[in-house]
Structure formats: C-alpha cells, structure tokens
ZALOFI-660128 format. One line per field, with one value per residue (C-alpha): residue number from 1; residue in one letter; x, y, z. Coordinates in Angstrom, 1 decimal. Each point is the difference from the previous one (the first is absolute). Layout:
BEGIN
num (NUM / ...)
residu (A / ...)
east (X / ...)
north (Y / ...)
up (Z / ...)
//
This chain:
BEGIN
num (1 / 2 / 3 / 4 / 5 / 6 / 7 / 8 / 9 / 10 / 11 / 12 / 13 / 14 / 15 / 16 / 17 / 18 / 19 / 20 / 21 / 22 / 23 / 24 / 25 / 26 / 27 / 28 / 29 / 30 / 31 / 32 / 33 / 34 / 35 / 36 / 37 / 38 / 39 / 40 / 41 / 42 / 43 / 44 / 45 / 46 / 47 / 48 / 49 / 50 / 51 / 52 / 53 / 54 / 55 / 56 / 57 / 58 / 59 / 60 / 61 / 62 / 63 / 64 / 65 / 66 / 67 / 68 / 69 / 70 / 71 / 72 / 73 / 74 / 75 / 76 / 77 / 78 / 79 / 80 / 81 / 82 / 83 / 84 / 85 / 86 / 87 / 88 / 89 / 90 / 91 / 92 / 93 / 94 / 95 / 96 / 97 / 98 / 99 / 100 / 101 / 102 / 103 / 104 / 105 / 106 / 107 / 108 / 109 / 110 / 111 / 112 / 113 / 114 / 115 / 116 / 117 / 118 / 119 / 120 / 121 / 122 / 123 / 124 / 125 / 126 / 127 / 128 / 129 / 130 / 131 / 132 / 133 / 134 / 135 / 136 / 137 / 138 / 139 / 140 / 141 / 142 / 143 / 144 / 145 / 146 / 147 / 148 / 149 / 150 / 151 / 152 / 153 / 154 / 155 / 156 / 157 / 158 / 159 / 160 / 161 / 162 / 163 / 164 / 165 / 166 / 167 / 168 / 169 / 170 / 171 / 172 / 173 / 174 / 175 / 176 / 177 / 178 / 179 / 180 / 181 / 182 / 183 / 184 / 185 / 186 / 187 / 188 / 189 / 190 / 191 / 192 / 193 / 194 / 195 / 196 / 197 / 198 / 199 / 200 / 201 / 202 / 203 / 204 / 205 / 206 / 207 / 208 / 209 / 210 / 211 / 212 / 213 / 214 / 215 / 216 / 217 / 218 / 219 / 220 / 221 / 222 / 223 / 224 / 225 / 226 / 227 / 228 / 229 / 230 / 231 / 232 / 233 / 234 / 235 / 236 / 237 / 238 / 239 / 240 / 241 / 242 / 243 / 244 / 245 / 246 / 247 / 248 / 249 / 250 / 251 / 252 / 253 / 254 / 255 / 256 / 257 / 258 / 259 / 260 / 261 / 262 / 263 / 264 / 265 / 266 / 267 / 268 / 269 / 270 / 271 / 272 / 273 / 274 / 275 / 276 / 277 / 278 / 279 / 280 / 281 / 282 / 283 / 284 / 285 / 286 / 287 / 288 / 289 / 290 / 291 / 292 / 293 / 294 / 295 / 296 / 297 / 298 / 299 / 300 / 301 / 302 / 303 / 304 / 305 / 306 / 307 / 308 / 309 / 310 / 311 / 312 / 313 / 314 / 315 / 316 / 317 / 318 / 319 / 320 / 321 / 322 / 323 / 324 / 325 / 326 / 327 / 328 / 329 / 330 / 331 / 332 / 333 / 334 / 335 / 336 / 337 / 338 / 339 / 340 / 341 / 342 / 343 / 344 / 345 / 346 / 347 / 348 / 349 / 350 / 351 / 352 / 353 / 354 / 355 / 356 / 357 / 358 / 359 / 360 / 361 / 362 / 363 / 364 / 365 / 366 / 367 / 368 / 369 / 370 / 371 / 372 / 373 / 374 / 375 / 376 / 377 / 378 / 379 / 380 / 381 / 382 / 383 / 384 / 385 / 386 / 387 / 388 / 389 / 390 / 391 / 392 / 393 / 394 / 395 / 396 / 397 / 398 / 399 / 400 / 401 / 402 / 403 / 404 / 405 / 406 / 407 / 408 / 409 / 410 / 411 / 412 / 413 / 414 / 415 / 416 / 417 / 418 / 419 / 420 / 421 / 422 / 423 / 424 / 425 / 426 / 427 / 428 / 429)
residu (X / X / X / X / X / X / X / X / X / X / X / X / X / X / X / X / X / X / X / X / X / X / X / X / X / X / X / X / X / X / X / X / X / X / X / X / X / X / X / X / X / X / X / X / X / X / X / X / X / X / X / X / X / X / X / X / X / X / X / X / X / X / X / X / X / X / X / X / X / X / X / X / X / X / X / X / X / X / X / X / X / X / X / X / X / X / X / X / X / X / X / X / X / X / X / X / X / X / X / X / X / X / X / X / X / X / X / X / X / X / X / X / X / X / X / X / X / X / X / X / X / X / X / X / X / X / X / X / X / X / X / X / X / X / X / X / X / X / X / X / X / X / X / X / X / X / X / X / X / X / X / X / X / X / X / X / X / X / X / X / X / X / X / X / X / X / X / X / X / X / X / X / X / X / X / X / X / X / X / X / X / X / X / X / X / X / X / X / X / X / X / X / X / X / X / X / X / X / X / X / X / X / X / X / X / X / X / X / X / X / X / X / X / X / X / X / X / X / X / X / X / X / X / X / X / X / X / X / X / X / X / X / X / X / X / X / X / X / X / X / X / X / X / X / X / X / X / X / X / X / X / X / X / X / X / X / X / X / X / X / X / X / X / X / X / X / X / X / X / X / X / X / X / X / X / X / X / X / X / X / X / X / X / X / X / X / X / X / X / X / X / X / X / X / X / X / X / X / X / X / X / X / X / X / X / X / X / X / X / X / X / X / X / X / X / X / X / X / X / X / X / X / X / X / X / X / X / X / X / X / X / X / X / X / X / X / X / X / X / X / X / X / X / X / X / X / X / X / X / X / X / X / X / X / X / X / X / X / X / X / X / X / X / X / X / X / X / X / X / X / X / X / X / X / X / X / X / X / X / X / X / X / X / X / X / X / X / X / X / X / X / X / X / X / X / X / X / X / X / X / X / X / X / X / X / X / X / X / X / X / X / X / X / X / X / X / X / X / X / X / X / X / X / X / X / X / X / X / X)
east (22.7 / 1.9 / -2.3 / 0.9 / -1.1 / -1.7 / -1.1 / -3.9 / -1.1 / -2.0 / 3.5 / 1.1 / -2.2 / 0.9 / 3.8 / 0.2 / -2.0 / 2.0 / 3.3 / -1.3 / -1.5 / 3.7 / 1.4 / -2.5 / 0.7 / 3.7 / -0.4 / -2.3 / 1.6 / 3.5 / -2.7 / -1.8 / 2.6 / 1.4 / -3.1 / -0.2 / 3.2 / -0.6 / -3.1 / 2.1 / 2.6 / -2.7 / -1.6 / 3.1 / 1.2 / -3.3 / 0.2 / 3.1 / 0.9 / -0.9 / 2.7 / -2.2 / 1.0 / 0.3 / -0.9 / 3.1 / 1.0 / -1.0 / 3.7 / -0.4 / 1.6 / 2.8 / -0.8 / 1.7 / -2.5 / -0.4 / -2.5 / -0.7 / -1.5 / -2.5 / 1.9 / -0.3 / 1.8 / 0.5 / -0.4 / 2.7 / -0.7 / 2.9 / 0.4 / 2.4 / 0.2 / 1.4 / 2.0 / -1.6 / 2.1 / -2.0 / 0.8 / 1.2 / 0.9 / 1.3 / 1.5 / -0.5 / 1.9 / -2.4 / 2.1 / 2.4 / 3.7 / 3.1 / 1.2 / 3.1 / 0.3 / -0.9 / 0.7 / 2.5 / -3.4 / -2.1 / 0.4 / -2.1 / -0.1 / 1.0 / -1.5 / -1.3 / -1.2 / -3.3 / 1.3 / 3.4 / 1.0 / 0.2 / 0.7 / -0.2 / -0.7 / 1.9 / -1.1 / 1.5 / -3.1 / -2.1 / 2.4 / -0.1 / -3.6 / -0.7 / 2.5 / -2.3 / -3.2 / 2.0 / 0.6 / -4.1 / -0.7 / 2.5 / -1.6 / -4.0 / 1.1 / 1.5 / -2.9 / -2.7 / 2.0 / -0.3 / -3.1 / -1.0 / 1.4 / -1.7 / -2.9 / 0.8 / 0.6 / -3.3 / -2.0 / 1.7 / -0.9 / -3.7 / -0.6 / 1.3 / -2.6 / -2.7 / -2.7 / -2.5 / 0.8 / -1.6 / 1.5 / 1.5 / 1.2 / 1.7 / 2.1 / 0.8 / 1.6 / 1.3 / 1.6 / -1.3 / 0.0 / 3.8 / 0.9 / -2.2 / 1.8 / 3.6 / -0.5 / -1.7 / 3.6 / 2.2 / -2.3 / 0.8 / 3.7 / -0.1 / -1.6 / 2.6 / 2.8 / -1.6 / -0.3 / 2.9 / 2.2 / -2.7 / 1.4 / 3.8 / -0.6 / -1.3 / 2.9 / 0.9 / -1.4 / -0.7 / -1.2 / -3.9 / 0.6 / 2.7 / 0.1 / 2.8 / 0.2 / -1.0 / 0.2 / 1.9 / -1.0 / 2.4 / 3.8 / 2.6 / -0.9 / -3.6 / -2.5 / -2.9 / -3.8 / -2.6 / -1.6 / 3.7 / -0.1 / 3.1 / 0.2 / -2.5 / 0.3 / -1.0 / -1.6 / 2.7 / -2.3 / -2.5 / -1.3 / -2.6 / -0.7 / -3.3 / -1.1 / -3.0 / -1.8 / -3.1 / -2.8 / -1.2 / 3.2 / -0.7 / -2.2 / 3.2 / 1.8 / -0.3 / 0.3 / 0.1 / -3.8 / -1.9 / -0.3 / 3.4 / 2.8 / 2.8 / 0.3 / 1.2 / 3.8 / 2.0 / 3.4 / 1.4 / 3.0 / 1.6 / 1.2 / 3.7 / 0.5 / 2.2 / -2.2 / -2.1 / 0.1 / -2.9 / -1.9 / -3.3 / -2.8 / -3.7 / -3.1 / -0.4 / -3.2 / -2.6 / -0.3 / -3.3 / 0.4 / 0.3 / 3.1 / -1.2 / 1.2 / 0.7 / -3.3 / 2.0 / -0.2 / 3.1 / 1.5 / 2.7 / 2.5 / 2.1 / 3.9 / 1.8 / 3.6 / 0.0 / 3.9 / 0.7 / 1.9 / -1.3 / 2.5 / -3.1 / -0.3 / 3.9 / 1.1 / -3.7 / -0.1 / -1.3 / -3.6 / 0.5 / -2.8 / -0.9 / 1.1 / -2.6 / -0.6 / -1.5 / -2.2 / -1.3 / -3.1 / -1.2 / -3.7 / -2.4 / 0.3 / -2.4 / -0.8 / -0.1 / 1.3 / 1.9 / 3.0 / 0.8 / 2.6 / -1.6 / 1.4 / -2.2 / -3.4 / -1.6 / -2.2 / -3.1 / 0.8 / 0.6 / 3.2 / 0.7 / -0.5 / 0.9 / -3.1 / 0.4 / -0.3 / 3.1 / -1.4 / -0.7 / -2.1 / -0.8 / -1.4 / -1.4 / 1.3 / -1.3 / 3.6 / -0.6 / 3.0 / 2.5 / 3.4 / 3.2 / 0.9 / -2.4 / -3.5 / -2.5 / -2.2 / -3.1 / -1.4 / 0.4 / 3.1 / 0.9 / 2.7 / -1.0 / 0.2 / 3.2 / 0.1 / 1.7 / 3.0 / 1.3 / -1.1 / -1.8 / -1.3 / -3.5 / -1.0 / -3.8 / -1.9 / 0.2 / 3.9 / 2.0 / 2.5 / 3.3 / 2.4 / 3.4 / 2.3 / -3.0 / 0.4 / -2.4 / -1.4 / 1.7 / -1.5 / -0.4 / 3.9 / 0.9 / 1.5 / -0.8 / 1.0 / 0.4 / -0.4 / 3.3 / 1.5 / 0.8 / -2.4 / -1.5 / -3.0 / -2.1 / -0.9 / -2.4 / 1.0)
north (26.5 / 0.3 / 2.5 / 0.5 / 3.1 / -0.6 / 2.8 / 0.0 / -2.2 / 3.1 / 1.7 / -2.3 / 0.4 / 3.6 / 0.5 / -2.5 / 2.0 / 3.4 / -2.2 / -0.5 / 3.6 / 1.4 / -2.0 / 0.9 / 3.6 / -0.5 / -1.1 / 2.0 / 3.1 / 0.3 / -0.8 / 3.2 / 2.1 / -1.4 / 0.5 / 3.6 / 0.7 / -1.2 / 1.7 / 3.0 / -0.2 / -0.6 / 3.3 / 1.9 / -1.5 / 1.0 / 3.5 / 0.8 / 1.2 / -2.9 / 0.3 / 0.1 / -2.7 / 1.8 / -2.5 / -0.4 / 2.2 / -1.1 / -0.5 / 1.0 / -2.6 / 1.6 / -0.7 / 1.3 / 0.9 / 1.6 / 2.0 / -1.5 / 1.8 / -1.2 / -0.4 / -2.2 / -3.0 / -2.9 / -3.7 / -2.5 / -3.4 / -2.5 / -3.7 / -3.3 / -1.1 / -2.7 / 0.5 / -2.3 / 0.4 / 1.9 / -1.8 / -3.5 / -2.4 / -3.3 / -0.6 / -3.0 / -0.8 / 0.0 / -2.5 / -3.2 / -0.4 / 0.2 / 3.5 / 0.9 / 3.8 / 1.4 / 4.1 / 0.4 / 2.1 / -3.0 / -0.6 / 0.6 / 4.0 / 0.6 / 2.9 / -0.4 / 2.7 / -0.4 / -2.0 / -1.0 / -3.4 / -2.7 / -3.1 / -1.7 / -3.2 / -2.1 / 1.4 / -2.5 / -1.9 / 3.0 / 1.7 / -3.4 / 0.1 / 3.6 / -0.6 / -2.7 / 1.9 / 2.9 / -2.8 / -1.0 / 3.5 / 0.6 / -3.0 / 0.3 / 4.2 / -1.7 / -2.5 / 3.3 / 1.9 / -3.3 / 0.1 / 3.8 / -1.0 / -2.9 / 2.4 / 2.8 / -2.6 / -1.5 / 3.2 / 0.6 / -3.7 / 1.1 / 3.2 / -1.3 / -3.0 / 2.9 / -2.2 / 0.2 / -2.3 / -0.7 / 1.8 / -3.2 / -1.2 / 3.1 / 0.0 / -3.1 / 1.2 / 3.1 / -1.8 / 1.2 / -2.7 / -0.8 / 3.8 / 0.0 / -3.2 / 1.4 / 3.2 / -2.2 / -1.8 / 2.8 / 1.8 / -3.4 / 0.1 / 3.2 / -0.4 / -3.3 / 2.2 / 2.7 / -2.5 / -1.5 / 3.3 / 0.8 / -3.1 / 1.0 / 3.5 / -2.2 / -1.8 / 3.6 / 0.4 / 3.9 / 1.5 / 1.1 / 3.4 / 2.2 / -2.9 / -1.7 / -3.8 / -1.5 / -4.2 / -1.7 / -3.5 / -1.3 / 0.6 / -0.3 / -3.4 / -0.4 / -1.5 / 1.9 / -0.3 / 1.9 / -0.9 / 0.8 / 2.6 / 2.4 / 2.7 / 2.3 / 4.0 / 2.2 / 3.6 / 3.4 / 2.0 / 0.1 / -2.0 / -0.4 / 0.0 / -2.2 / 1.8 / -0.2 / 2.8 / 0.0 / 0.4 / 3.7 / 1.1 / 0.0 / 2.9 / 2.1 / -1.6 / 0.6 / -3.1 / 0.3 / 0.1 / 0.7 / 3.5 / -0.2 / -0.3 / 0.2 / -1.5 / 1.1 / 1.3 / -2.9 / 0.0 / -3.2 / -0.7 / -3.2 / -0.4 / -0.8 / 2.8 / 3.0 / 2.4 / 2.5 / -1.9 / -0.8 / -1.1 / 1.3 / -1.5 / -0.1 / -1.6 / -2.3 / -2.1 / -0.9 / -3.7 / -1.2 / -2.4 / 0.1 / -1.5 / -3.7 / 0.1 / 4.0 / 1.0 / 3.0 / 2.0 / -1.4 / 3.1 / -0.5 / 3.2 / 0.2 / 1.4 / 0.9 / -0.8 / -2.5 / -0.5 / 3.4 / -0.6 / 3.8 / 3.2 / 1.5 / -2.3 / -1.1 / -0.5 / -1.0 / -3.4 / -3.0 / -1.0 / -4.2 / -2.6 / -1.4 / 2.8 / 1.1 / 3.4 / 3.0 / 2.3 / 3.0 / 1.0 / 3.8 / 0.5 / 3.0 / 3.0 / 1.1 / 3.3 / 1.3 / -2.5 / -0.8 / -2.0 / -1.9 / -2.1 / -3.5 / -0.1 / 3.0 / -1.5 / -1.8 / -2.9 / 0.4 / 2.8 / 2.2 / 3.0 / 1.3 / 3.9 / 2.7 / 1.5 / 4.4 / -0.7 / -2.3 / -3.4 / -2.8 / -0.5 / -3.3 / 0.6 / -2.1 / 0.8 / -1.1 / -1.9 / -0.2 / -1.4 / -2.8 / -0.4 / -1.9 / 3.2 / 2.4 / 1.0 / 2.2 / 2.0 / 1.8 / 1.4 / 0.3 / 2.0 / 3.5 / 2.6 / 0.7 / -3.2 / -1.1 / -3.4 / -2.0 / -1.5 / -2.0 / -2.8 / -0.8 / -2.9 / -0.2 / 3.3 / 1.1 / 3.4 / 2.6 / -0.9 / 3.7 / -0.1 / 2.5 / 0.4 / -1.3 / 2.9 / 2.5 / 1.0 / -1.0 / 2.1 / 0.1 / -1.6 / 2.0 / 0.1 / -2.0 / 1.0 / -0.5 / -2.9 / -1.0 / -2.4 / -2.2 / 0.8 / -2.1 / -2.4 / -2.8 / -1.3 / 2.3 / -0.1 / -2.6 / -2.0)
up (116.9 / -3.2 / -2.6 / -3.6 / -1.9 / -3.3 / -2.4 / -0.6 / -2.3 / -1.5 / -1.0 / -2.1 / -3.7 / 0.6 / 0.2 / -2.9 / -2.3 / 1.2 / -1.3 / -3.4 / -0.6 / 0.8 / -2.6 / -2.6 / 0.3 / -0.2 / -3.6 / -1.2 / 1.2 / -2.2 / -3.5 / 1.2 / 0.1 / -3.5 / -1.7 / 1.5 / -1.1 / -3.3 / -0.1 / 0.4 / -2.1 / -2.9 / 1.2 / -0.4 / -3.3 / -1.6 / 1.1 / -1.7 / -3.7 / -2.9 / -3.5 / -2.8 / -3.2 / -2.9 / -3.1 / -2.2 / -3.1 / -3.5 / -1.6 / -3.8 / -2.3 / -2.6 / -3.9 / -2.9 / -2.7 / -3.8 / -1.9 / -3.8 / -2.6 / -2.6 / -3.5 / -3.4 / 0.5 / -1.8 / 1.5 / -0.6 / 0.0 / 1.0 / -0.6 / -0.7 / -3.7 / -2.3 / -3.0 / -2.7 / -3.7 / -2.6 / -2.7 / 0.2 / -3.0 / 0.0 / -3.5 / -2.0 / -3.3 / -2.9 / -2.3 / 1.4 / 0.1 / 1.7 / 2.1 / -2.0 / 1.1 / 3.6 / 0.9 / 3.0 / 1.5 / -0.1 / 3.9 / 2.7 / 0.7 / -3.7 / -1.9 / -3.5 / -2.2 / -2.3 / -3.2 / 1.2 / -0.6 / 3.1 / -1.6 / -3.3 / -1.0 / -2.6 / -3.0 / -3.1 / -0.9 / 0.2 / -2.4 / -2.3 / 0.3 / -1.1 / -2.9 / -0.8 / -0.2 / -2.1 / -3.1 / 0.8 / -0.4 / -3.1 / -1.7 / 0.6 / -1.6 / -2.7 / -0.4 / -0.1 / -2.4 / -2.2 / 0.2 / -0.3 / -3.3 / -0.8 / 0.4 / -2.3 / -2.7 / 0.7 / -0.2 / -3.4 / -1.4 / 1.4 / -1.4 / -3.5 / 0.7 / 0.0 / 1.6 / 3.3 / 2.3 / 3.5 / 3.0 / 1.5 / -3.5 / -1.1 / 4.1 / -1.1 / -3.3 / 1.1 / 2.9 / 2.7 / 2.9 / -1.3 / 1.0 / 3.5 / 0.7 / -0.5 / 1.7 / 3.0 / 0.1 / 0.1 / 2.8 / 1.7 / -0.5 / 1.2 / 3.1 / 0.7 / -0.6 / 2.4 / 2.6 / -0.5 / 0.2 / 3.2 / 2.0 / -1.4 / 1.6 / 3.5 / 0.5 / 1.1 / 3.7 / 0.6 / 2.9 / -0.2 / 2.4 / 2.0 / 2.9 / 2.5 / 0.3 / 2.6 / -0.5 / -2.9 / -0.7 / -2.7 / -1.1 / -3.1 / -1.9 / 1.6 / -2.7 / 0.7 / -1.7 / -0.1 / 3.8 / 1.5 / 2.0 / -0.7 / 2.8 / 1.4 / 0.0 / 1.9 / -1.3 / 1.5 / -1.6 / 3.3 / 2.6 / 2.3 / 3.5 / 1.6 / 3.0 / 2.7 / 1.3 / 2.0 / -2.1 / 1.7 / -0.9 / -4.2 / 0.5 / 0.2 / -2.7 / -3.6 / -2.1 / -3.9 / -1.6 / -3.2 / 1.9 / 1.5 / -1.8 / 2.3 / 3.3 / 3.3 / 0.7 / 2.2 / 1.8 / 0.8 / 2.6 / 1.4 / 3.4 / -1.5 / -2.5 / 0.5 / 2.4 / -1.9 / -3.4 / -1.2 / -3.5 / -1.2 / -2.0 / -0.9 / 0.9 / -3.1 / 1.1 / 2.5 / -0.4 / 0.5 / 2.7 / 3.7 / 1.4 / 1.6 / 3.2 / 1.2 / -2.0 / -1.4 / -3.5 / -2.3 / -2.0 / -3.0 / 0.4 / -2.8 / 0.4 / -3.4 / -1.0 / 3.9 / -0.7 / -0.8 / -2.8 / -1.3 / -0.1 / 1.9 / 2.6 / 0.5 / 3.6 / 1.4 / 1.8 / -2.6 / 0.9 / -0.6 / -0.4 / 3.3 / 2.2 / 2.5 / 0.0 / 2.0 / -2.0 / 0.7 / -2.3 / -0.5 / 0.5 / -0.7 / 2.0 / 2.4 / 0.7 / 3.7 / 2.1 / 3.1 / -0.4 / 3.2 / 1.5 / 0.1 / 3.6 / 0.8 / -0.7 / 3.4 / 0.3 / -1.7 / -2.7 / 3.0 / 0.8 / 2.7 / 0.1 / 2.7 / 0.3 / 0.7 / 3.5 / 0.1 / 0.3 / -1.6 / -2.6 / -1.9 / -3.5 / -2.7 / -3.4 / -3.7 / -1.3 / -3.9 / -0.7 / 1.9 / -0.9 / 1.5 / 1.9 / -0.7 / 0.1 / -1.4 / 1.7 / -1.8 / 3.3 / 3.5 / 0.0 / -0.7 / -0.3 / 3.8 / 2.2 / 1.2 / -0.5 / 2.7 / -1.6 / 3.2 / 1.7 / 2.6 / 2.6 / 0.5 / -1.2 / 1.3 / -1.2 / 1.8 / 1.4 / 0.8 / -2.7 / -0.1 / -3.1 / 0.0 / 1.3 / 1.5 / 3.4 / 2.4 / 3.3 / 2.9 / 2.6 / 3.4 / 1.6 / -2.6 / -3.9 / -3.2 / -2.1 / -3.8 / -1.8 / -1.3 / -3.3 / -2.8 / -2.1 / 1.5 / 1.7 / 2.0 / 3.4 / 1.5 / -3.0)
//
C-alpha cells in the first residue's frame, strides 16, 4: 500500500550536465572581464601623448694648443761619454841606479811642468865615467896632433927625395893611414865621452810634457833599471772624450776632414757639477769602427786645459779621466723647420691639429730630425694650425675640440660654461 516516488530515470543525464555547465561559466567569466579591462586600459594608454628621446649632446673635449712657425734651427745631438787621457806615458829610466833625489810633487795628483826635474838617479859613476872618456878624448887629440906632425915632416923628406912613387907607396910615406887612424880614434873618444855625459844627464828624470801624476811605482833608495817602470803622467794639456751616437746622427755632425778642418762645437755637463757650469770642446775624430755591442758611431771630443789650470778658464769644474759625461754636440742648421716638443709628436709620425672647424685632426708630418726632447719637422705644420699641446685618451678624427678657457654655448635653460684654468691635461684626457 506503501508507494515511493522516484524521479524518471530519463531526468537524470540531464540535471547532471546542467551542474557542470554552471560551473564552467563561473570561471570563465571573471578572465573575461580581466582581459576586457586590460584590453581597455591598453586602448587608452596608447591614445595619449608619447615624450620624444632626444639623442645626447656631443661634449667637446678642452685642449690647450700652440701655433709654431717655420724657422732655421739647428739639431743637437745628445749622448753619454768616457773620458780617456790624451796623452799617457809611463816613464822608464833609461840608465840603472839607486833613486837618491825625489820632488815633493812626485805624488799622485802632482803637477809637473815640461822639463822639470822628477827624480834623479845616483849620478857618481856616470860622473867617473864621463871623466874617463874626457882623458880618452884628451889623449887620441894629442895622438892626431902627433901625427899631423909626423906628416908634415914626411912630406918635407919626400919632396926633397924628388922621385915618382905609386899612389899606395907614396900614402905610405906621407903617412896617410897613420893620420886616418888617429883622427878615427879621437872621433871614438868623442862619441864615448858624448855618451857618457848623455847617461850623466839621464840619471836626471824630467818630465816629457805639462802632465799630473797619476801612479808612482818606486821611492827614495829604489835601484831601478832600465825595464822599471817609474810613474806614469798624465797629459793637462787636453783630453778626450769616447762617445756613441747612432750612426744617422753623423749626418749632422761635422768631424775634422781633408775638407774640414774644424769639427763641431760641444758642451759637456755632469750630473754633479755646480748647475749651469759647463766645459766645451771639439769633435776631434770619427773612429772607424762600430761599437761591438750598441752598434753605435764612436767619436773622440777633445776638451782643452780639462783641469782648468788656465787664467781663462779658472773657476770651471775639472773634467777627470774616467768621469762619464753628458755631451751635447752642435749639428748643421736647417733651414725652415718646425721645432717640436718630443712629447708632442703621436704614434706613427703623427700631431694632433685642431682642424678650423674645431675638431680633431690627426696629421702625418715628415720628422727630419730626432732628438732627446725635440724634433724636427720639415713639413706638415705651419704658422696656421694650432697644434694640440695637451693630452688626450683615445683621440679619434673628427672628435669636437674646444680651447682651454673658451666659453662654450649655453645649452637651452641652461648657461654657459668654461673651460678650467691653469696648465694641465685637457679634457677627455
């Protein structure tokens, strides 16, 4: 009696897919409406105003620069040098004996005139000796005025003989090989005594030029022979300096010929001397080999009077044997040339020029001559280019250049500026 209601069996496959349709459109609802709205508010950024980017403003880099204008120069051509003695002499007695007399100048550093006496040797035998050969000589005279009159008497007895005789028979009578023989004596005597007084005057030990000692090898009571060496001298008259220069350089210098008589003007200095003293001297020589190891030209420069011990040079700094030295050589002048810093020439024989339109040019140049700090410039370069005297990192043509202390256009609501003053560096550098 009891019924149950139950849905249709047909109603079922439809209310489930109703369930899961509802569901489906709850999610996909809320990621329309974001992407509308997104969609929107890309619509109405795009319609409004867009900023423009303006590219950035070339900054012009500050130099310092300076004009130069073609003159006759002349190169100088700097180098190191040696001083090497002139004249040198190590003296050696020329007879034996004991040193009995010394000067109180016969030291190292001691000066010695031309002819004044160093040392002298003991000098009694030599006097015996030459005392000797005066009696020889007084005796083979005597012996040839004998005989000189032997021969007068002889000529008498044969002119009063009044015959012919052969020529080697009538020498014989008249003589003759008697009187050859004594006057071949005496010129014998003669020439002992000469040597004899010779070695008396060598015990005497003078000094062969003006020079300053520099080594003594024997004192007061030293036997000494003819293969000891006494002392050596040194030459003040002049001395000479050895030095290198590369061999392009000799074009420029003037050294001594058949042609050329007088060599090119040199000023020497030395780190340690008083500032602005210097010495001069001459080229002397080109010697004709290269230096082994630098491959360098060797020049002799000769400096006069190296102790100044002349009223004319009195109060210069002494140029001493040994002493390494900076010379400075004078070359021939050039005509119409650029003289530039050394510092101012760029890689490549290149300067750096500020072209009319106030950037940068770089510019080869012909360099005809290349000193320590200085060049030469034949062309390239004239009265009208400013040459860029400062420096500058990675420099590139064409670069907008402005000149140390020029004001530069104000930029819009801005104001002008300048460059910084003082020396220095440029900008960019």
């Amino acid at each position: 009696m009891e019924h149950t209601a139950q849905a249709p069996a047909a109603d079922l496959p439809t209310s489930t897919r109703r369930g899961g349709g509802g569901r489906l459109l709850r999610w996909l609802l809320p990621l329309l409406v974001i992407g509308a709205s997104g969609l929107v508010a890309q619509m109405l950024l795009g319609s409004g105003p867009q900023a423009r980017i303006a590219p950035p403003a070339k900054q012009a880099r500050v130099v310092t620069t300076a004009r130069f204008v073609p003159a006759t120069n002349t190169p100088v051509v700097e180098a190191m040098g040696t001083v090497i003695a002139a004249h040198e002499s190590v003296l050696y007695p020329q007879v034996s004996g004991p040193v009995v007399a010394m000067s109180d100048q016969l030291i190292p550093g001691g000066l010695f005139q031309a002819g004044e006496e160093m040392l002298r040797i003991d000098e009694a035998d030599y006097r015996f000796n030459l005392r000797k050969q005066e009696a020889a000589v007084a005796t083979a005279r005597a012996a040839l005025e004998e005989e000189e009159g032997q021969q007068v008497v002889a000529q008498r007895e044969y002119e009063m003989l009044d015959r012919n005789l052969d020529a080697a028979v009538k020498a014989l009578v008249l003589r003759k090989p008697q009187l050859a023989s004594a006057r071949a004596s005496l010129d014998g005597a003669e020439a002992n005594r000469d040597q004899a007084r010779l070695d008396l005057e060598r015990t005497r030990i003078v000094a062969p030029f003006v020079g300053i000692v520099t080594r003594r090898n024997v004192d007061l009571g030293t036997r000494v022979a003819t293969s000891t060496a006494l002392l050596t001298l040194v030459s003040t008259e002049a001395v000479w300096i050895e030095v290198s220069v590369p061999v392009a350089d000799l074009a420029w210098i003037d050294v001594p010929s058949a042609e050329q008589t007088r060599g090119a003007s040199v000023e020497v200095t030395q780190s340690a001397w008083p500032t602005g003293h210097s010495r001069g001297g001459r080229v002397l020589r080109l010697i004709p080999e290269l230096d082994s190891d630098s491959r360098m030209a060797r020049l002799l420069v000769e400096v006069p009077d190296p102790l100044a011990l002349r009223p004319e040079n009195a109060g210069l700094p002494p140029v001493m044997v040994n002493d390494y030295l900076r010379v400075r050589i004078e070359g021939r002048p050039l005509d119409q040339v650029v003289t530039l810093e050394r510092r101012l020439l760029r890689d490549g024989d290149q300067v750096w020029i500020m072209a009319p339109d106030d950037t940068l040019e770089i510019r080869p140049v012909e360099v005809v001559f290349r000193g320590r700090d200085k060049v030469f410039i034949q062309s390239g370069i004239d009265s009208r280019d400013r040459v860029i005297t400062a420096d500058m990192s990675t420099p590139v043509a064409g670069t907008p250049l402005r000149e140390r202390g020029a004001a530069t256009a104000a930029p819009e609501g801005g104001y002008a500026q300048h460059g910084p003053s003082g020396a220095g560096k440029g900008a960019g550098s």
